[in-house]
C-alpha positions in Angstrom: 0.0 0.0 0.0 1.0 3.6 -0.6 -0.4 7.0 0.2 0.7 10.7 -0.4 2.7 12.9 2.3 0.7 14.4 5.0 1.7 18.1 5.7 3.9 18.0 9.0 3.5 14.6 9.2 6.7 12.9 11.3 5.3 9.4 11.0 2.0 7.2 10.3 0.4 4.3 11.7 -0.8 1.8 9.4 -4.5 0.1 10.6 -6.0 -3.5 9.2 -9.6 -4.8 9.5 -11.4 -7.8 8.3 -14.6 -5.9 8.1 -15.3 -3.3 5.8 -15.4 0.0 8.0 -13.4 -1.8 10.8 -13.3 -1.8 13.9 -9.3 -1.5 13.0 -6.4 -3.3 14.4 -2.7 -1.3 14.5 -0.3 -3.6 12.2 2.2 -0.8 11.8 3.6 2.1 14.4 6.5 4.5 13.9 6.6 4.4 9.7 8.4 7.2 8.3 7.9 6.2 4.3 4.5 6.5 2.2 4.4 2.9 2.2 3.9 -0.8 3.7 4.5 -4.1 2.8 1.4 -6.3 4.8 2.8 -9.9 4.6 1.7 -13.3 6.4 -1.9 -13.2 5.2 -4.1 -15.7 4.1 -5.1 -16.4 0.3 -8.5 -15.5 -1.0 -9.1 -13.1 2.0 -9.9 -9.0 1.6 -8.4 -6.5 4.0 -9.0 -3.2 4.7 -7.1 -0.8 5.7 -6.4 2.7 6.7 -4.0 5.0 7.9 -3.1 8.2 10.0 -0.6 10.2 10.4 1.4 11.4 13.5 2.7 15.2 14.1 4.4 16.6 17.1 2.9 13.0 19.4 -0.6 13.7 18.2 -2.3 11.1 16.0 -4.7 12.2 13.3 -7.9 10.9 12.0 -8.1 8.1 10.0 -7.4 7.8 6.1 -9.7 7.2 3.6 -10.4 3.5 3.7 -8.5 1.0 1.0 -9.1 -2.6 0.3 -7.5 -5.6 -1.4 -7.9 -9.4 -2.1 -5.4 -11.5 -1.7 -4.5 -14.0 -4.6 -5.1 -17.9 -4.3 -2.9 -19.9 -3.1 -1.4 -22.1 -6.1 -1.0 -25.7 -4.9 2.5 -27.4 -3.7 4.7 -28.5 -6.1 5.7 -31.9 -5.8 8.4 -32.9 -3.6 11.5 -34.4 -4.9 14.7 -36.2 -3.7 13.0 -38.1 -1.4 15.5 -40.7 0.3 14.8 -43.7 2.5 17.9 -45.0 5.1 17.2 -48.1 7.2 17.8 -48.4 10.7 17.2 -51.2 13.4 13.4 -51.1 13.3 13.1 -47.9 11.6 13.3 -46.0 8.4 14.8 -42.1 8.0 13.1 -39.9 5.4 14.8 -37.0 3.8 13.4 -35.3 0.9 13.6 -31.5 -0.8 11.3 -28.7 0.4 8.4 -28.0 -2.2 6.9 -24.3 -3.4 4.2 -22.9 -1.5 3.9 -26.1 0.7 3.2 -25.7 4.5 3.3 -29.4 5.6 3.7 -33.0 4.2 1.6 -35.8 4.4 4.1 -39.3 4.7 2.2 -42.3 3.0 3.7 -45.9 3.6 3.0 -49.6 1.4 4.3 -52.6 1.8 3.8 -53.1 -2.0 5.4 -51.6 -4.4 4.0 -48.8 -6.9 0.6 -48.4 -4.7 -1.4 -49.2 -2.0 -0.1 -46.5 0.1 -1.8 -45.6 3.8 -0.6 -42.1 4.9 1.2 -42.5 8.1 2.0 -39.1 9.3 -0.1 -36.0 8.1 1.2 -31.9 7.8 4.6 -32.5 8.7 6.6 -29.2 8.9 9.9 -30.7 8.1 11.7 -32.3 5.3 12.2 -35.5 7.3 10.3 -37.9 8.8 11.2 -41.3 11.2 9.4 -44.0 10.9 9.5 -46.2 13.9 8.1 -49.3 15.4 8.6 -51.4 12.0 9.4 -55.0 11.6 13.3 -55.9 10.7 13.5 -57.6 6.8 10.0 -56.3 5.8 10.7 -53.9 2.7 8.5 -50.8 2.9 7.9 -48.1 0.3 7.6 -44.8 0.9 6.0 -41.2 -1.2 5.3 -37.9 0.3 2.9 -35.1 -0.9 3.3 -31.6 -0.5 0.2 -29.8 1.0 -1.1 -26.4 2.0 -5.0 -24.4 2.2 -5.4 -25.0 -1.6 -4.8 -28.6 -1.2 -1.9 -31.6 -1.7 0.4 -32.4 -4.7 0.6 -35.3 -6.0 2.9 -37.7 -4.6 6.6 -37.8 -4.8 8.7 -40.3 -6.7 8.5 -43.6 -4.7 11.8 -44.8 -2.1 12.2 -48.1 -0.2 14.1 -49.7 2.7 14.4 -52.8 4.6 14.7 -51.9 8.4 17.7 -53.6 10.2 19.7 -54.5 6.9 23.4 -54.1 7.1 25.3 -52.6 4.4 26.9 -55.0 2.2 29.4 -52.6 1.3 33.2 -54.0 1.9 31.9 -57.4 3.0 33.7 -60.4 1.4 32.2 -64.0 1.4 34.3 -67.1 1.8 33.3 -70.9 1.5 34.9 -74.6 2.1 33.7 -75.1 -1.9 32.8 -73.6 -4.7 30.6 -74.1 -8.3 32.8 -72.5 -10.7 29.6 -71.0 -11.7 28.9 -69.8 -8.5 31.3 -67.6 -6.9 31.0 -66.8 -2.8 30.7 -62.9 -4.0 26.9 -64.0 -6.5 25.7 -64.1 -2.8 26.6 -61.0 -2.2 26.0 -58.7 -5.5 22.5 -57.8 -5.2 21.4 -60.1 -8.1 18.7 -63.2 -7.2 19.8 -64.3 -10.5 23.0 -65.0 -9.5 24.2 -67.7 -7.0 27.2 -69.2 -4.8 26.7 -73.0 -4.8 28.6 -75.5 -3.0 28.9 -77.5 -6.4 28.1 -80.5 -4.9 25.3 -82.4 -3.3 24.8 -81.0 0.7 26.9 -82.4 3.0 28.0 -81.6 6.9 30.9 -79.4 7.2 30.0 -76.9 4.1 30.3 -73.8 5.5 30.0 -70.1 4.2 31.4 -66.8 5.8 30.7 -63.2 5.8 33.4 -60.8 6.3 31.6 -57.6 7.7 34.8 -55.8 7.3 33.7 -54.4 10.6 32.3 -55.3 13.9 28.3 -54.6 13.8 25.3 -55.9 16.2 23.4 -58.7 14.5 20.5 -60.6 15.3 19.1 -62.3 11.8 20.2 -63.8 8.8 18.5 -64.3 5.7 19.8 -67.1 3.4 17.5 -66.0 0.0 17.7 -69.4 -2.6 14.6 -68.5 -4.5 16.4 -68.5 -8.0 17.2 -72.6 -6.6 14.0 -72.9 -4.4 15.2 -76.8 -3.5 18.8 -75.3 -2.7 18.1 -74.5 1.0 20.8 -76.3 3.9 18.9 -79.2 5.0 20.6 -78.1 9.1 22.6 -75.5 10.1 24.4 -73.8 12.9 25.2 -70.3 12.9 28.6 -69.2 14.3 30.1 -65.4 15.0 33.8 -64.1 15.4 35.7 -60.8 16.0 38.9 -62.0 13.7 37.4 -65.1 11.7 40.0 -67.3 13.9 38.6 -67.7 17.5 34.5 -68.8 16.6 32.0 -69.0 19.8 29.4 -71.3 20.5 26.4 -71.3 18.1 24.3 -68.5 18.6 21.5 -70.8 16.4 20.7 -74.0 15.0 18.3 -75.5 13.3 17.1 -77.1 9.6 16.0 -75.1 5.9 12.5 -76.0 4.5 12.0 -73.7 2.1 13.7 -71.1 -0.3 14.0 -68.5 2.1 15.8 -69.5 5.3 15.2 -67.0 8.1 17.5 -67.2 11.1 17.2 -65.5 14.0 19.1 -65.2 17.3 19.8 -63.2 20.4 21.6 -59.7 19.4 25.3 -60.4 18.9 28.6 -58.0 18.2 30.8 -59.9 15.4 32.6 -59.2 12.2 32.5 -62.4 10.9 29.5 -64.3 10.4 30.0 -68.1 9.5 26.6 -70.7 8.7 27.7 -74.8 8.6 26.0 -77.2 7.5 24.9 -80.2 9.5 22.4 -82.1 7.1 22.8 -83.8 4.1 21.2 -84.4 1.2 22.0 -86.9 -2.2 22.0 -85.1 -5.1 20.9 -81.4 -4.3 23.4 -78.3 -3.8 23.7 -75.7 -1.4 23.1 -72.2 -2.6 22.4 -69.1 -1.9 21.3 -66.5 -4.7 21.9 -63.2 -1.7 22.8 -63.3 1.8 21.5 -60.5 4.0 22.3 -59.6 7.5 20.4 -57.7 9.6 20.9 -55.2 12.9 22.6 -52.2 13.9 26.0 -50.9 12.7 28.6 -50.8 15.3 29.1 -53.0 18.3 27.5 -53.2 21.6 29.6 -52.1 24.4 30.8 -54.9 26.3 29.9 -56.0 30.1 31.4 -54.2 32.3 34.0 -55.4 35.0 35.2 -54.9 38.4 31.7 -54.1 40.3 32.2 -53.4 43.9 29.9 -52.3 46.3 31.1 -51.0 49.8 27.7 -50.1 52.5 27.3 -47.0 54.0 24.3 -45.7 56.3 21.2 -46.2 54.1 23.2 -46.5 51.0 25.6 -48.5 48.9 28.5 -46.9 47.1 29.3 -48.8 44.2 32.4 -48.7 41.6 33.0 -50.1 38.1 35.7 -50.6 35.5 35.2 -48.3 32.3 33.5 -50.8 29.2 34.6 -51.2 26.0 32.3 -48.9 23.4 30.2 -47.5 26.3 29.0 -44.2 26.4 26.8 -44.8 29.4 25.8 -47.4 32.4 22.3 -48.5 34.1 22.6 -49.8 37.8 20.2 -52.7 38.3 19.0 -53.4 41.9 17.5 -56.5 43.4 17.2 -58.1 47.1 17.6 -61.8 46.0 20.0 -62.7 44.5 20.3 -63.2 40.4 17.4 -60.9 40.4 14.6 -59.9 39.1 17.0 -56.3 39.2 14.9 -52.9 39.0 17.1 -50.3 36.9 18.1 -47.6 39.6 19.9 -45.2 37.0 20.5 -45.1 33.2 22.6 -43.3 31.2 25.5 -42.9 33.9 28.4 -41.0 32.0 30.7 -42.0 34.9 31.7 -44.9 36.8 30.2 -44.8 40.3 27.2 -44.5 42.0 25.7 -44.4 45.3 22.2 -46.3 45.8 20.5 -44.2 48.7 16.9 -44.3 50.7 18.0 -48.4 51.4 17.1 -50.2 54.2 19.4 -50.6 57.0 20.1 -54.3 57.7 19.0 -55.4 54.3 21.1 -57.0 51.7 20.8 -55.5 48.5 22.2 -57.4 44.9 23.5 -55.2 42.2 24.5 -55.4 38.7 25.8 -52.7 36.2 24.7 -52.6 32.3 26.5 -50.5 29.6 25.0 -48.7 26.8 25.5 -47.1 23.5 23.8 -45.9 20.7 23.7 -49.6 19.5 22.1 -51.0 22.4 22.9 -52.1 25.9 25.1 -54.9 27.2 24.8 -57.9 29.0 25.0 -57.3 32.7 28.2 -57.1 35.3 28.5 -59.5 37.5 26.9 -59.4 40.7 28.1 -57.5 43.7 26.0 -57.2 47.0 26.2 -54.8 50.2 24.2 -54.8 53.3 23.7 -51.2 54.4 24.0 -50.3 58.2 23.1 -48.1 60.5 26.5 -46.3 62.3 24.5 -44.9 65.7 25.5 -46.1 68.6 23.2 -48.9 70.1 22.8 -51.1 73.4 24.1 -54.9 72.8 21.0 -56.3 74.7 21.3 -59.6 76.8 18.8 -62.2 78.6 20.5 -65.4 80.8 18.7 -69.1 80.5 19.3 -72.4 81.1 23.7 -71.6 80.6 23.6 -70.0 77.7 23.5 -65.9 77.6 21.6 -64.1 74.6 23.1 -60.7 72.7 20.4 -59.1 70.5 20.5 -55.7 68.7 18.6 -53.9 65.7 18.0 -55.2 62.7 19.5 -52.0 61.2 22.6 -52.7 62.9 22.7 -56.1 60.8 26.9 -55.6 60.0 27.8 -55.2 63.4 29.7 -57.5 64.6 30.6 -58.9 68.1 33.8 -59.0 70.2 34.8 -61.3 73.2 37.8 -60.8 75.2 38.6 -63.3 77.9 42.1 -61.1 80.0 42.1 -60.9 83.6 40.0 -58.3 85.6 43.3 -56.9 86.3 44.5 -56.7 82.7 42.0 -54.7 81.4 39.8 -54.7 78.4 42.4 -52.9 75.8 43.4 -55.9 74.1 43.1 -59.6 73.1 39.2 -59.1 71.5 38.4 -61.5 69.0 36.0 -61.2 66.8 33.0 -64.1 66.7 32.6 -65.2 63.4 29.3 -64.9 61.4 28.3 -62.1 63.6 27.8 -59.6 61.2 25.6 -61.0 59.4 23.0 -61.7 61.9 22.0 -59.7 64.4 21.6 -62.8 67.4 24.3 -64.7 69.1 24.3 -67.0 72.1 27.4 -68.2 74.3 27.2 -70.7 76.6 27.6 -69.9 80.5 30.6 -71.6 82.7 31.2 -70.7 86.6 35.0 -72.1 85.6 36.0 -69.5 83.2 37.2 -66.4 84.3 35.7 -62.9 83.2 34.6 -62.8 79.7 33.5 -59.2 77.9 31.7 -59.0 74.9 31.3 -55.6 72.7 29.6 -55.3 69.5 31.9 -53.2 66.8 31.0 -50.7 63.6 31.9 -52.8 61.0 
């Protein structure tokens, strides 16, 4: 909008209504130029507006009024560059911003080319996670662009399989070979390709996967569709760090159709190795692609060393740093082996002291570690019996020759003293301590007119 100079006019104050005639709003105070840019409004909408000037503070009457429509919106262009990365139960979306869009709508199939449901709706970003999906289920992705007017039309298509691990760098290996099947068919992307053994299936065939570095795995997918009779009659499933020292096998079991799915508790290995323990006359083993799946990187390891020392109503417990770990949960239980409840998470440091415990009460603890892959398995155990360090009365009753110390339960970790010297040796030395005593908080002696004086104390542990 513009208007003409106002005759000792120092500044003007621009006014906005919805309503012809007003009642006006101030959008503008302080304007020194003959003219204002109103931005921010919504399409297909007339404003009205007038203004007024200011001289020496005063504020004059208001302008002739003025009015405009604004245009309609044109509708979103379509977004483009939309990408798809696969994590461990989860997809990332990226894409490029469209013209004139305000949000995004997210639309997800498990089919490819159609059948899309729309997952997440106005989105203000250009990225999206998708969480909560199943590992070695491919999903396809589109996005819309959509603002007032309406949506786009959808975006060029993008898949991923959630918990597959790059194949980039990896290297297969095998006890034998088809000269027509290569270890590396298995890896190349190609189900019309194949490693195969070359001969019929017996036990001891084995294929390897060099990862080229350690990652977390929990699955395996052996894919012989191109050879659908091809699959290992039994197999075991084996994992190393350096492809020399192997573990136990983290699963077992038999093929029975093209598609072998293996599955298994999640493992950190660089080398994955599957043997064969069936046989079979006259049928191969291959595999047309071999796909792992889990989270890049490695979980931290377990961590070592846990102590735990008691204090008054706490435990103060200590650990050795983990391998990979960027953070520790403390686990807490009061039998031992558990069930633990977590206590902390995320520790960045390696202690921790448990308070609010019960005095007398034996406490179990474990520590986990954590990264961004996962968490470990837990420390070994370490156990503390808090006490309580006030001062109390070792309490006696006499019966039938035997004498009978009590104290409080909270002072469970006390422990008790005798000392047998002379009346006329004093009691400064020679206290032994009764064994077991601390972790009780009885203890009964018997009573002999032939000994001589006998003290008893009971002793902060």
């Amino acid at each position: 909008m513009n208007w003409i100079v106002a005759a000792t006019a120092t500044s003007y104050n621009v006014k906005r209504a919805t309503t012809d005639g007003g009642p006006y709003t101030n959008i503008a105070t302080g304007i020194t130029e003959t003219g204002y840019w109103d931005t921010g409004l919504a399409a297909s909408t007339t404003y009205y507006y007038v203004v007024t000037a200011v001289s020496a503070g005063v504020e004059c009457t208001n302008s002739v009024q003025a009015s405009a429509t604004t245009q309609v919106l044109p509708s979103p262009a379509v977004p483009y560059g939309l990408t798809a990365t696969s994590g461990n139960t989860q997809i990332i979306l990226n894409w490029t911003g469209s013209t004139w869009a305000s949000g995004y709508n997210v639309k997800r199939s498990t089919t490819s080319g159609g059948g899309y449901v729309v997952i997440a709706t106005n989105v203000t970003g250009v990225f999206y996670t998708n969480t909560g999906l199943a590992n070695g289920i491919t999903y396809y992705f589109v996005v819309s662009a959509t603002n007032s007017t309406g949506a786009s039309a959808n975006s060029s298509q993008a898949s991923a399989t959630p918990g597959i691990l790059s194949r980039t760098g990896r290297v297969a290996s095998a006890s034998a070979s088809d000269s027509g099947g290569p270890t590396a068919n298995a890896l190349d992307g190609n189900l019309s390709t194949r490693w195969a053994t070359g001969m019929p299936q017996v036990n001891g065939q084995w294929f390897q996967v060099d990862m080229g570095t350690t990652n977390t795995v929990n699955e395996i997918i052996l894919d012989a569709t191109g050879s659908p009779t091809d699959y290992p009659r039994g197999y075991q499933v084996t994992l190393s760090n350096d492809g020399i020292t192997w573990g136990s096998p983290v699963a077992t079991g038999t093929g029975t159709s093209a598609v072998t799915t293996i599955t298994f508790a999640m493992q950190s290995a660089r080398y994955i190795r599957v043997t064969q323990t069936g046989s079979v006359s006259g049928i191969w083993w291959s595999i047309d692609e071999f796909n792992a799946f889990g989270m890049i990187g490695a979980l931290p390891a377990a961590p070592a060393g846990l102590t735990a020392v008691a204090g008054d109503g706490q435990v103060a417990l200590s650990w050795n740093a983990a391998a990979n770990a960027t953070g520790y949960n403390v686990k807490q239980a009061t039998v031992s082996g558990g069930t633990y409840t977590t206590m902390e998470t995320n520790l960045s440091f390696l202690t921790c002291t448990n308070t609010g415990l019960t005095n007398g009460t034996l406490y179990y603890f474990v520590v986990s570690a954590t990264n961004s892959v996962g968490e470990s398995i837990n420390s070994i155990e370490a156990s503390a019996r808090p006490v309580s360090s006030a001062q109390t009365p070792l309490n006696f009753v006499m019966s039938s020759g035997q004498i009978q110390f009590s104290w409080p339960m909270d002072h469970t970790g006390w422990h008790v003293q005798i000392q047998t010297n002379s009346l006329n040796a004093g009691i400064g030395t020679n206290w032994v301590t009764v064994p077991n005593s601390n972790v009780t908080n009885q203890f009964s002696a018997s009573i002999s007119t032939t000994d001589g004086s006998v003290f008893f104390r009971l002793v902060f542990p």
